[in-house]
PyMOL Python script that loads the backbone (N, CA, C, O; Angstrom):
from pymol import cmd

cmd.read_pdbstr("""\
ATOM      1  N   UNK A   1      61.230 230.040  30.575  1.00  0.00           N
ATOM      2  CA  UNK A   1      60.532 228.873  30.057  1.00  0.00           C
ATOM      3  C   UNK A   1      61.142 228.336  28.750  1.00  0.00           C
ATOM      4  O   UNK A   1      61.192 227.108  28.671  1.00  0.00           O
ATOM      5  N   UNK A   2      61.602 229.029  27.739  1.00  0.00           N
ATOM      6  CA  UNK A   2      61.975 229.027  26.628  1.00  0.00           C
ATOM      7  C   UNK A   2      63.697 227.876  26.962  1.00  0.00           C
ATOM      8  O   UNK A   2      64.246 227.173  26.114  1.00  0.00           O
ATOM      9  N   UNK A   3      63.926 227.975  27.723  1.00  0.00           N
ATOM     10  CA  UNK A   3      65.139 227.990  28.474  1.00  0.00           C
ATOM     11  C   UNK A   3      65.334 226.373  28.548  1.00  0.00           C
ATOM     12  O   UNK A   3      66.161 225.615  28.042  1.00  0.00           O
ATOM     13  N   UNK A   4      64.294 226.193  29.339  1.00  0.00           N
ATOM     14  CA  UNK A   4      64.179 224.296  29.830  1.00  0.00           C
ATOM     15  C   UNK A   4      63.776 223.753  28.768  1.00  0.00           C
ATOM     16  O   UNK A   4      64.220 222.612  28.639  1.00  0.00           O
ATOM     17  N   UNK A   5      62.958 224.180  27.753  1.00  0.00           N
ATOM     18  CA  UNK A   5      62.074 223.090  26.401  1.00  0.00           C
ATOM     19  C   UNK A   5      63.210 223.255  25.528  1.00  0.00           C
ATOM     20  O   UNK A   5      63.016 222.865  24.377  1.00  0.00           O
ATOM     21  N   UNK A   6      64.406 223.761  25.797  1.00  0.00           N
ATOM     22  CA  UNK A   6      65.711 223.649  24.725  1.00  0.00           C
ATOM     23  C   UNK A   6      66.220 222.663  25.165  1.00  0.00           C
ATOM     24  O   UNK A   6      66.544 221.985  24.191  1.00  0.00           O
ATOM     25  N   UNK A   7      66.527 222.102  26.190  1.00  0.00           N
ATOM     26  CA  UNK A   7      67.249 220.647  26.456  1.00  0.00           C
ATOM     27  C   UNK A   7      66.650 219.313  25.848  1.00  0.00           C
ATOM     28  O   UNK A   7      67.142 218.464  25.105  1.00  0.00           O
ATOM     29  N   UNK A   8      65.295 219.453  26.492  1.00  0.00           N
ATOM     30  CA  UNK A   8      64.520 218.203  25.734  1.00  0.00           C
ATOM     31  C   UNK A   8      64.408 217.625  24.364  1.00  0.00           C
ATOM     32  O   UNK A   8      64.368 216.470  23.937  1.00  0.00           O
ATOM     33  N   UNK A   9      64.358 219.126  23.667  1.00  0.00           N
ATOM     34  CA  UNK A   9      64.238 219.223  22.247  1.00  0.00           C
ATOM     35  C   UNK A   9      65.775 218.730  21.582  1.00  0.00           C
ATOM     36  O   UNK A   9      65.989 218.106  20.542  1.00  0.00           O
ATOM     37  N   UNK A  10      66.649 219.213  22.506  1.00  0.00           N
ATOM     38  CA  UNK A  10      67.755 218.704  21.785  1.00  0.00           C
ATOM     39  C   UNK A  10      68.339 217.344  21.467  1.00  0.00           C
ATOM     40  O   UNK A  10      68.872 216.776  20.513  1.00  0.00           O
ATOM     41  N   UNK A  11      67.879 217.015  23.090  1.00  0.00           N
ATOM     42  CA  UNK A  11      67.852 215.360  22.885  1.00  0.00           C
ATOM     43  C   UNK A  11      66.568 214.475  22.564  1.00  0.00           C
ATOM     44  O   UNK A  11      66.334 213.302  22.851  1.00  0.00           O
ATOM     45  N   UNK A  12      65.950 215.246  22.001  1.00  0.00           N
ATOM     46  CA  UNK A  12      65.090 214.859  21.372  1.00  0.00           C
ATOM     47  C   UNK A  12      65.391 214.454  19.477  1.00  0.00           C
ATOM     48  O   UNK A  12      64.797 213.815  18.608  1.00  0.00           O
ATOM     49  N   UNK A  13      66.476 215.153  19.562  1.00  0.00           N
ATOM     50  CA  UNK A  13      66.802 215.678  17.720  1.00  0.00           C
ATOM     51  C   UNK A  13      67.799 214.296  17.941  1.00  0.00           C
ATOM     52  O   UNK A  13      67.657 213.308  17.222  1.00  0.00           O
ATOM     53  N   UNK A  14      68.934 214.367  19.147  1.00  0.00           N
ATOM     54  CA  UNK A  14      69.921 213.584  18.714  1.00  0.00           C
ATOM     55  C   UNK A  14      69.223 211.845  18.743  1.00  0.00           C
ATOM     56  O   UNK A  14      69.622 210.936  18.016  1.00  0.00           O
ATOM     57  N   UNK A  15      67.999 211.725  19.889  1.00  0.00           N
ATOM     58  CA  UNK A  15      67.690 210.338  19.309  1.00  0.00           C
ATOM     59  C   UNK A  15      67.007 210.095  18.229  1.00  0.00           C
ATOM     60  O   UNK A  15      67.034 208.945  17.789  1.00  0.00           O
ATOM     61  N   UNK A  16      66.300 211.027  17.605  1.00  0.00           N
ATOM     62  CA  UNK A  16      65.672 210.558  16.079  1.00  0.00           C
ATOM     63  C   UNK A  16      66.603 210.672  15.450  1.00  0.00           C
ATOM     64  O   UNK A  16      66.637 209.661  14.749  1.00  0.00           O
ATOM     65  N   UNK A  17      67.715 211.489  15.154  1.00  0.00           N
ATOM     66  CA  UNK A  17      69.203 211.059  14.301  1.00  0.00           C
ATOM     67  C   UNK A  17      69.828 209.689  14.658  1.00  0.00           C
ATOM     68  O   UNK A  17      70.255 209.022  13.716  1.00  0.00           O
ATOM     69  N   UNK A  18      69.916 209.260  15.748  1.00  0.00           N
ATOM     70  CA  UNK A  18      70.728 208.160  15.860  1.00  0.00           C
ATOM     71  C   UNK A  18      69.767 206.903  15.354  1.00  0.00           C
ATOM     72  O   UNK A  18      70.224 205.998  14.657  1.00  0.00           O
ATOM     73  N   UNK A  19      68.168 206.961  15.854  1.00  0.00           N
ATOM     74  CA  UNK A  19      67.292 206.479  15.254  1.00  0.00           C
ATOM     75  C   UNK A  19      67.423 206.196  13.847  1.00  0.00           C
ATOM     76  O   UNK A  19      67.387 205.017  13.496  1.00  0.00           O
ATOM     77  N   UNK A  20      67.599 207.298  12.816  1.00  0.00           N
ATOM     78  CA  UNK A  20      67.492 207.342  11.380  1.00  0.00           C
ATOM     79  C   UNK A  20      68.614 206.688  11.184  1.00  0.00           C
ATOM     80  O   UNK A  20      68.436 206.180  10.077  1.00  0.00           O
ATOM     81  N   UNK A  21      69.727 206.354  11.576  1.00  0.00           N
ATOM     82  CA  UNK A  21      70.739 206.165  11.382  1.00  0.00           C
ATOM     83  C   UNK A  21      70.906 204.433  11.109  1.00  0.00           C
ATOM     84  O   UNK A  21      71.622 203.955  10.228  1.00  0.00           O
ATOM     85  N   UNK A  22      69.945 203.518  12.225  1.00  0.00           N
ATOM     86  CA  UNK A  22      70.084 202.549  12.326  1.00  0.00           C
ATOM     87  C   UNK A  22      70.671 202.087  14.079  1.00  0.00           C
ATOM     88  O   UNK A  22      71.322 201.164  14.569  1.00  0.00           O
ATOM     89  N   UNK A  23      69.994 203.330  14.579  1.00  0.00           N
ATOM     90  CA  UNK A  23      69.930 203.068  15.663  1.00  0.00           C
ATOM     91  C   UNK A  23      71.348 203.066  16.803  1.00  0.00           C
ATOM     92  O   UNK A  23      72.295 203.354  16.071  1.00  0.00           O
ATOM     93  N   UNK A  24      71.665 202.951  17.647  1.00  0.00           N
ATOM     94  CA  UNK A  24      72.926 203.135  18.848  1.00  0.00           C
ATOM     95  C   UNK A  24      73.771 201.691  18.444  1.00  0.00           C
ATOM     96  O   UNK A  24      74.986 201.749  18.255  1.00  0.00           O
ATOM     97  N   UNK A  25      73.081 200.492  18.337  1.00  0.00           N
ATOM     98  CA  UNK A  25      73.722 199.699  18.903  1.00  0.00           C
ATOM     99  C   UNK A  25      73.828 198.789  17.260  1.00  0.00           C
ATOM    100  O   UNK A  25      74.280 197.649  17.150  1.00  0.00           O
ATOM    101  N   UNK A  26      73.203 199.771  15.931  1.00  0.00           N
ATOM    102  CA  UNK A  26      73.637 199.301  14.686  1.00  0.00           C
ATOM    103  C   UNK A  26      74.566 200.495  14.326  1.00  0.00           C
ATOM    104  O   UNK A  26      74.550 200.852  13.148  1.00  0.00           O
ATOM    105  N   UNK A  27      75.152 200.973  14.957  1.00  0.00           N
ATOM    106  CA  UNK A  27      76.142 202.271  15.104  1.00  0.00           C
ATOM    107  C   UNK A  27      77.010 201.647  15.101  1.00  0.00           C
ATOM    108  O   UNK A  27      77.818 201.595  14.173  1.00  0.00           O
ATOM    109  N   UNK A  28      77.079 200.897  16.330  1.00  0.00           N
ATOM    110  CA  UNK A  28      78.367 200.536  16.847  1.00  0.00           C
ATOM    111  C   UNK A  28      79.075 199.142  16.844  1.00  0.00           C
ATOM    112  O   UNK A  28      80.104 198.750  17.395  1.00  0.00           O
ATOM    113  N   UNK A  29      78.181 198.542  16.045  1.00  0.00           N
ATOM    114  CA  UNK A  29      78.698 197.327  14.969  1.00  0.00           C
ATOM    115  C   UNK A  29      79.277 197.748  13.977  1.00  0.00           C
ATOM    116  O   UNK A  29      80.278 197.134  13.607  1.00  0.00           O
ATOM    117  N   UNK A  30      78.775 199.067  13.149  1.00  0.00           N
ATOM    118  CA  UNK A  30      79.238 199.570  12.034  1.00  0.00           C
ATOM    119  C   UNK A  30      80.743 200.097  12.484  1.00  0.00           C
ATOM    120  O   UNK A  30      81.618 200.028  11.621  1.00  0.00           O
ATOM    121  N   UNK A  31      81.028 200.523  13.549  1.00  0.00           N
ATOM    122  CA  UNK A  31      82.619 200.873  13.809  1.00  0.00           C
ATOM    123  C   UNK A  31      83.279 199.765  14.535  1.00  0.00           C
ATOM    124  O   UNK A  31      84.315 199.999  15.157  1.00  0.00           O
ATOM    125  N   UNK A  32      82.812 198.687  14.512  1.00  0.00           N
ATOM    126  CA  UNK A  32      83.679 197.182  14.656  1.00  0.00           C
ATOM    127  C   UNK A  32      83.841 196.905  13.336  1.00  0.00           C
ATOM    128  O   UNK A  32      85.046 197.097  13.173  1.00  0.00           O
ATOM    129  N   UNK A  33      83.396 196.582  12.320  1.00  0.00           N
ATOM    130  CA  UNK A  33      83.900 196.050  11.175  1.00  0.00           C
ATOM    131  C   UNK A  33      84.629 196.755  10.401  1.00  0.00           C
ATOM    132  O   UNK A  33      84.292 197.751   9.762  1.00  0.00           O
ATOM    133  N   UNK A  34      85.902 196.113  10.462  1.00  0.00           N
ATOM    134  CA  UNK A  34      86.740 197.013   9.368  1.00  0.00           C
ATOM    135  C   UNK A  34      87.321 196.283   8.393  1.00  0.00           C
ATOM    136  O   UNK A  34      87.211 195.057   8.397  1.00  0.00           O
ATOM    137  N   UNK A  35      88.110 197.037   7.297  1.00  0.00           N
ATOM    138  CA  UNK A  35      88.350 196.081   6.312  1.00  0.00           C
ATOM    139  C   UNK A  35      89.872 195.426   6.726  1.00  0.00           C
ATOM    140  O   UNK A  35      90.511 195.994   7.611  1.00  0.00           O
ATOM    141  N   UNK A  36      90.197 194.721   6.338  1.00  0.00           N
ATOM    142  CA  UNK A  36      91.979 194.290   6.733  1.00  0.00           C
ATOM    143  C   UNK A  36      92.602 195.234   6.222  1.00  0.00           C
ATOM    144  O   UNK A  36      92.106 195.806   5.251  1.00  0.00           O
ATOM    145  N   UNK A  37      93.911 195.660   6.771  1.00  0.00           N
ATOM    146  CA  UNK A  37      94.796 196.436   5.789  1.00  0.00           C
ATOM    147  C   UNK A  37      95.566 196.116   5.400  1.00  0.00           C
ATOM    148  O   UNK A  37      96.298 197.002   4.959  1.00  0.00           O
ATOM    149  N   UNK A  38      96.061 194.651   5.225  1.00  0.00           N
ATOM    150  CA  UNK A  38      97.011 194.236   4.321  1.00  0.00           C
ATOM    151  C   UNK A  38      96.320 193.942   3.403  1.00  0.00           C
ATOM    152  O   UNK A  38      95.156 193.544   3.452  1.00  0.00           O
ATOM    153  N   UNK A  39      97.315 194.199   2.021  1.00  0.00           N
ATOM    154  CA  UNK A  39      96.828 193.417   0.688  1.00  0.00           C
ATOM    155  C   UNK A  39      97.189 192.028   0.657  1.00  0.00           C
ATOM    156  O   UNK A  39      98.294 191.498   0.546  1.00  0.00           O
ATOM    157  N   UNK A  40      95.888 191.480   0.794  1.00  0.00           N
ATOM    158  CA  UNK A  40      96.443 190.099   0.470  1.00  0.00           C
ATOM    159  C   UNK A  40      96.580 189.194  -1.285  1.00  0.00           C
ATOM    160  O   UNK A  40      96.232 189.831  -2.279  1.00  0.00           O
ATOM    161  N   UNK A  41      96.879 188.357  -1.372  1.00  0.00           N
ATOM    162  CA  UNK A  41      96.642 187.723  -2.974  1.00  0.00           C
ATOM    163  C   UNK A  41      95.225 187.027  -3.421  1.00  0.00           C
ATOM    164  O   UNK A  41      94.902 185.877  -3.124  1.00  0.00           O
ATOM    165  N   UNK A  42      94.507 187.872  -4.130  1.00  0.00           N
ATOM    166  CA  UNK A  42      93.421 187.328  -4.565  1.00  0.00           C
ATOM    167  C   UNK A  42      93.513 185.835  -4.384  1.00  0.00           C
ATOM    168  O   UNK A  42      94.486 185.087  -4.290  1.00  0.00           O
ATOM    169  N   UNK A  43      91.697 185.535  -4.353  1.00  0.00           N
ATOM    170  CA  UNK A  43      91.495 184.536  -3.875  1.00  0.00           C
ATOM    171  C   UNK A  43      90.879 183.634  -5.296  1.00  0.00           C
ATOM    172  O   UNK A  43      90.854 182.404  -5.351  1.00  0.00           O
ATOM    173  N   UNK A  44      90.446 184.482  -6.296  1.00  0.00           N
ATOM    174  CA  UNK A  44      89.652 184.261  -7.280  1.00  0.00           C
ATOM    175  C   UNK A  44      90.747 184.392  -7.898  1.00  0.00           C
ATOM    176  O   UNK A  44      91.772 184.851  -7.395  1.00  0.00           O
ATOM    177  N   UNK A  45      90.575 183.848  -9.488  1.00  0.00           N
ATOM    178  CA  UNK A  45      91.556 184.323 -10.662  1.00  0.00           C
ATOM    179  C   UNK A  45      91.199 185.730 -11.701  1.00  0.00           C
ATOM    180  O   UNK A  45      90.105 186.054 -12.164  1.00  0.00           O
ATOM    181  N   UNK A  46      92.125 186.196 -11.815  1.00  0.00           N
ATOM    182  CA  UNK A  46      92.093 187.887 -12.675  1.00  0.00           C
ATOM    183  C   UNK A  46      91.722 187.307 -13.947  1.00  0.00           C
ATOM    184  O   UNK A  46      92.253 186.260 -14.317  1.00  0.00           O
ATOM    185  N   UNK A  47      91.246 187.633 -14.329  1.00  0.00           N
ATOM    186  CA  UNK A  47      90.976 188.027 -15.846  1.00  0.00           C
ATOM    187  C   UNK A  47      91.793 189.477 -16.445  1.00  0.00           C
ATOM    188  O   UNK A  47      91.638 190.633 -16.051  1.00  0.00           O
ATOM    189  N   UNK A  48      92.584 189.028 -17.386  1.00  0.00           N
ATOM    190  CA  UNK A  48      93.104 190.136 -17.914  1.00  0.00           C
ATOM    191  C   UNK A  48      92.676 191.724 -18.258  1.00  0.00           C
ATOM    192  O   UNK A  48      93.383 192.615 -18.730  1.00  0.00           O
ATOM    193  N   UNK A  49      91.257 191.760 -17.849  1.00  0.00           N
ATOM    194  CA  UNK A  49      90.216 192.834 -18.396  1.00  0.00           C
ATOM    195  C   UNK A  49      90.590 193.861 -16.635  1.00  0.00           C
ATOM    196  O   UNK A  49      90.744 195.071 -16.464  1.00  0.00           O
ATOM    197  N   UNK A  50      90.616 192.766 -15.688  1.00  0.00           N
ATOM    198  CA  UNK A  50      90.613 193.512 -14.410  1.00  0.00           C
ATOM    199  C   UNK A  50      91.900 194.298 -13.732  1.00  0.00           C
ATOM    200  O   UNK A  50      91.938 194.991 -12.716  1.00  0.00           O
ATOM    201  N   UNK A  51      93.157 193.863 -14.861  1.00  0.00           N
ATOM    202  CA  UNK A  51      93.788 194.514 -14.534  1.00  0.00           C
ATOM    203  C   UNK A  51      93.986 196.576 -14.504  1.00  0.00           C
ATOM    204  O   UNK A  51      94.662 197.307 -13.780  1.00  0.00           O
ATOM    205  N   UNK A  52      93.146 196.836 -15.520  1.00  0.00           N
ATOM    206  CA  UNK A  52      92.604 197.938 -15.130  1.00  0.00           C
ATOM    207  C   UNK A  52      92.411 198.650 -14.210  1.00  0.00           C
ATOM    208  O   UNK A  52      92.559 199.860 -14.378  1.00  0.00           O
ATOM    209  N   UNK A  53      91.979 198.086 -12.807  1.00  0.00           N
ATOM    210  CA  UNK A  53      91.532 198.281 -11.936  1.00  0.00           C
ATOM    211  C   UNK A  53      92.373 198.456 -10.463  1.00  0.00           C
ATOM    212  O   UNK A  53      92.246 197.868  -9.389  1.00  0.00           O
ATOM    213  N   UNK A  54      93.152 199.376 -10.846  1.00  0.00           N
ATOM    214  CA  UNK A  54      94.436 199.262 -10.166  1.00  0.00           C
ATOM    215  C   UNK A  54      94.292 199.864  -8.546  1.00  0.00           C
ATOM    216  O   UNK A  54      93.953 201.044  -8.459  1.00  0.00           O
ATOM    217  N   UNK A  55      94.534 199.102  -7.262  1.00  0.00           N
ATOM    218  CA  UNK A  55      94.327 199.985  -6.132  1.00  0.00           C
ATOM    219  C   UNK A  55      95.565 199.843  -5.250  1.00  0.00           C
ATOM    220  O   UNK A  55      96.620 199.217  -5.356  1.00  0.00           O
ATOM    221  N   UNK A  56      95.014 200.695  -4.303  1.00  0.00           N
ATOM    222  CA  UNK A  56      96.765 200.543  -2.960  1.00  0.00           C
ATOM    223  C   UNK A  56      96.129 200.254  -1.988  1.00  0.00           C
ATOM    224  O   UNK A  56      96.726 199.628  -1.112  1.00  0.00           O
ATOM    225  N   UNK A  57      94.515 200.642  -1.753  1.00  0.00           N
ATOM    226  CA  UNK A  57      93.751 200.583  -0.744  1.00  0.00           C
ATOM    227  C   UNK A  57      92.618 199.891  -0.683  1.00  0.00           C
ATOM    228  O   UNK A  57      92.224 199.902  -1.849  1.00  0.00           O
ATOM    229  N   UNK A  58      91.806 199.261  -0.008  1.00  0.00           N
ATOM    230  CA  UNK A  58      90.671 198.494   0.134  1.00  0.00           C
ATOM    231  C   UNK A  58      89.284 199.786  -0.078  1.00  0.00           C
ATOM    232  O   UNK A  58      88.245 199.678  -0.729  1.00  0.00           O
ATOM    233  N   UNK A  59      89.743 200.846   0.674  1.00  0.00           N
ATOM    234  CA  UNK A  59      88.637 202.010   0.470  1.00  0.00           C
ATOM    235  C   UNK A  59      88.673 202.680  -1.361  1.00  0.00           C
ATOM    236  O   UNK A  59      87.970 203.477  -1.983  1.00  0.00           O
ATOM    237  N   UNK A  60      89.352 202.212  -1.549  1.00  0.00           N
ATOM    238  CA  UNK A  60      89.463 202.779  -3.468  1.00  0.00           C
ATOM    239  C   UNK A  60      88.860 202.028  -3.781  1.00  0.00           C
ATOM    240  O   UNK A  60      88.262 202.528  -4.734  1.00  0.00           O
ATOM    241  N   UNK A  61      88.551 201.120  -3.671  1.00  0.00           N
ATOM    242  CA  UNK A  61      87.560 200.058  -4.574  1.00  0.00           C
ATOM    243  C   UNK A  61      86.088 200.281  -3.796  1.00  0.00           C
ATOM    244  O   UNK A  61      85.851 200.677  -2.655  1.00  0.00           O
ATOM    245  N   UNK A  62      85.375 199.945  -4.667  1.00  0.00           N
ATOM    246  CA  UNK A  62      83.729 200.020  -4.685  1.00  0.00           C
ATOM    247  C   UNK A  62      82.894 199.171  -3.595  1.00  0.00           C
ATOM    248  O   UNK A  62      83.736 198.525  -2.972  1.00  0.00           O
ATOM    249  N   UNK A  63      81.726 198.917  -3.140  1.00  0.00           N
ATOM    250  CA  UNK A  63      81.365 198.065  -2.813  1.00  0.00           C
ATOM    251  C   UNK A  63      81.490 197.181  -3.128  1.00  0.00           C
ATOM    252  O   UNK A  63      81.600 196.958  -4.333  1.00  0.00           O
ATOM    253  N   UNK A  64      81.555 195.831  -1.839  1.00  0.00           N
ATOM    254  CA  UNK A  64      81.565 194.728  -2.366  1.00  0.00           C
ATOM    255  C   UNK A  64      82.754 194.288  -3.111  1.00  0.00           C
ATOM    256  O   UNK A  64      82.606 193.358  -3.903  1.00  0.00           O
ATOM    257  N   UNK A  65      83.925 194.831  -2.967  1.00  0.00           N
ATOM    258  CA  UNK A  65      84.949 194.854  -3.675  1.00  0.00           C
ATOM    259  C   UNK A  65      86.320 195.285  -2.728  1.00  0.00           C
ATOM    260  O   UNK A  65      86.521 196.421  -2.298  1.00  0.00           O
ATOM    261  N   UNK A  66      87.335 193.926  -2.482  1.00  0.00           N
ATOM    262  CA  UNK A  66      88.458 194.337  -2.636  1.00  0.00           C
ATOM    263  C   UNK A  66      89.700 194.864  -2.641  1.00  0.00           C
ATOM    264  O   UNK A  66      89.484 196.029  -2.973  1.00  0.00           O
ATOM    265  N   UNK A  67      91.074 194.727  -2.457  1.00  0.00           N
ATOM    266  CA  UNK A  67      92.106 195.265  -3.049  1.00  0.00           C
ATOM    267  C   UNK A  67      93.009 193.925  -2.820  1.00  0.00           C
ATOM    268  O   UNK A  67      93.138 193.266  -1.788  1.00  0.00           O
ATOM    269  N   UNK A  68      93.503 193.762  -3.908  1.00  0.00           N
ATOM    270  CA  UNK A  68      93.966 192.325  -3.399  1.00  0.00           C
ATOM    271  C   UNK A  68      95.203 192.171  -4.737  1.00  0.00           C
ATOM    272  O   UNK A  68      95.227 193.000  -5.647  1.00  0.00           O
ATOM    273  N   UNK A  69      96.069 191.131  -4.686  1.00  0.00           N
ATOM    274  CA  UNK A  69      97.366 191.265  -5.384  1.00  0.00           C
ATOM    275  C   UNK A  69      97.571 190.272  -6.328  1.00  0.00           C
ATOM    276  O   UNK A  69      97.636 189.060  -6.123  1.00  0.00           O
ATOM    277  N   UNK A  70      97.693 191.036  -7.671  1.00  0.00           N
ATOM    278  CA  UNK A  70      97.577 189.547  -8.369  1.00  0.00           C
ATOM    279  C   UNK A  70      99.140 190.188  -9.677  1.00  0.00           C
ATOM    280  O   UNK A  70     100.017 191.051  -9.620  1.00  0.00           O
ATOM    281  N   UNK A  71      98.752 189.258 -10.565  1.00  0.00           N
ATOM    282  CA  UNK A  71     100.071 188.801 -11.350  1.00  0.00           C
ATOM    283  C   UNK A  71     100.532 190.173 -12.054  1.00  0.00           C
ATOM    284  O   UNK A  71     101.657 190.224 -12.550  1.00  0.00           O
ATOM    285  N   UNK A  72      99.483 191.532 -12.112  1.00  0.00           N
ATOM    286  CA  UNK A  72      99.651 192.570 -12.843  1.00  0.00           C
ATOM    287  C   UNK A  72      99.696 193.679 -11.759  1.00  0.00           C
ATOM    288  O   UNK A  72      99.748 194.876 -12.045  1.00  0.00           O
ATOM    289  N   UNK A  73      99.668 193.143 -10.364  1.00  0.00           N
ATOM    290  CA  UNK A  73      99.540 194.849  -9.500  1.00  0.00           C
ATOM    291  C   UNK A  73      98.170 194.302  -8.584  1.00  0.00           C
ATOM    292  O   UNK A  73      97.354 193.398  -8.768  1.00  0.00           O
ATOM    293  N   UNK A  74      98.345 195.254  -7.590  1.00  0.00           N
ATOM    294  CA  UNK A  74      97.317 195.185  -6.693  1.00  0.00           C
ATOM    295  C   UNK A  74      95.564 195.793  -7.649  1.00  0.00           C
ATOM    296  O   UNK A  74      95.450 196.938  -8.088  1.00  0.00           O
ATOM    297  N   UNK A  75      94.839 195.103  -7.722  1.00  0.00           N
ATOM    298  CA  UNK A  75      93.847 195.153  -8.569  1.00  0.00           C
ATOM    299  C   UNK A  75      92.252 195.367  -7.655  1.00  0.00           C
ATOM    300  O   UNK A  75      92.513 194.874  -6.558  1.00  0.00           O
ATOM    301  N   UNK A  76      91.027 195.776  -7.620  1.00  0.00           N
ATOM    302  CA  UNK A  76      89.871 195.584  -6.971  1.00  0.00           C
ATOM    303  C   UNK A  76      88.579 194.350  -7.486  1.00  0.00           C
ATOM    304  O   UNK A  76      87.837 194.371  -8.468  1.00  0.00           O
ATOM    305  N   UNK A  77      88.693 193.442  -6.484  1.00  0.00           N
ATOM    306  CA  UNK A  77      87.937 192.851  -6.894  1.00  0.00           C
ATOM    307  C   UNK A  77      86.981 192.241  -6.379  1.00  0.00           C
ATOM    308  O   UNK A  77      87.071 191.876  -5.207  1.00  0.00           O
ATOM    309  N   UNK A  78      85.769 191.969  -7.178  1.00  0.00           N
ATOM    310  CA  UNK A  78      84.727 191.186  -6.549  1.00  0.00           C
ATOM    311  C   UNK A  78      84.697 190.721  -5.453  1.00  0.00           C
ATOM    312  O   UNK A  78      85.520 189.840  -5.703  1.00  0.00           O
ATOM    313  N   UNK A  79      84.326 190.462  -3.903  1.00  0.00           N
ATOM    314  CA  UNK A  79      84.564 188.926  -3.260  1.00  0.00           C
ATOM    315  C   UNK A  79      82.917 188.699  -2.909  1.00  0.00           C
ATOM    316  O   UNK A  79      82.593 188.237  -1.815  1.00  0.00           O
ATOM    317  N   UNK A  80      82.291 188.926  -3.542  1.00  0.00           N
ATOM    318  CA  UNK A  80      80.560 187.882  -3.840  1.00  0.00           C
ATOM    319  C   UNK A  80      80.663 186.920  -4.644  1.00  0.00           C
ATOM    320  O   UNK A  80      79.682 186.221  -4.899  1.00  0.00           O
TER     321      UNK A  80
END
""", "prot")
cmd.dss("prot")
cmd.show_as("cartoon", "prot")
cmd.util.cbc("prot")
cmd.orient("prot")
């Protein structure tokens, strides 16, 4: 008996995880959007303060942010 109420239960666990998650089919929007992987040339203008902010990759920068090529180096920036 112990035997059969282990299957149910299991898929029982994996749909309240996929549930918590945002669901199957907000899953799998989330692995369609990706970021570009070329650096392209900012679209906005740098401010000298942002050169700081030095990246190679779009995933090094923060939310809401970025990797893009401007007059001092590939930099992270804003695009809101």
């Amino acid at each position: 008996m112990p035997n059969r109420a282990l299957l149910p239960i299991l898929l029982l666990c994996v749909l309240l995880l996929l549930q918590a998650q945002g669901g199957l089919r907000n899953w799998k929007r989330m692995q369609n959007t990706q970021l570009p992987t070329e650096i392209k040339a900012c679209e906005k203008r740098v401010k000298i303060h942002m050169c700081k902010r030095h990246c190679q990759y779009h995933q090094e920068c923060q939310a809401n942010n970025i990797c893009c090529a401007t007059f001092c180096g590939n930099v992270c920036m804003n695009i809101l």
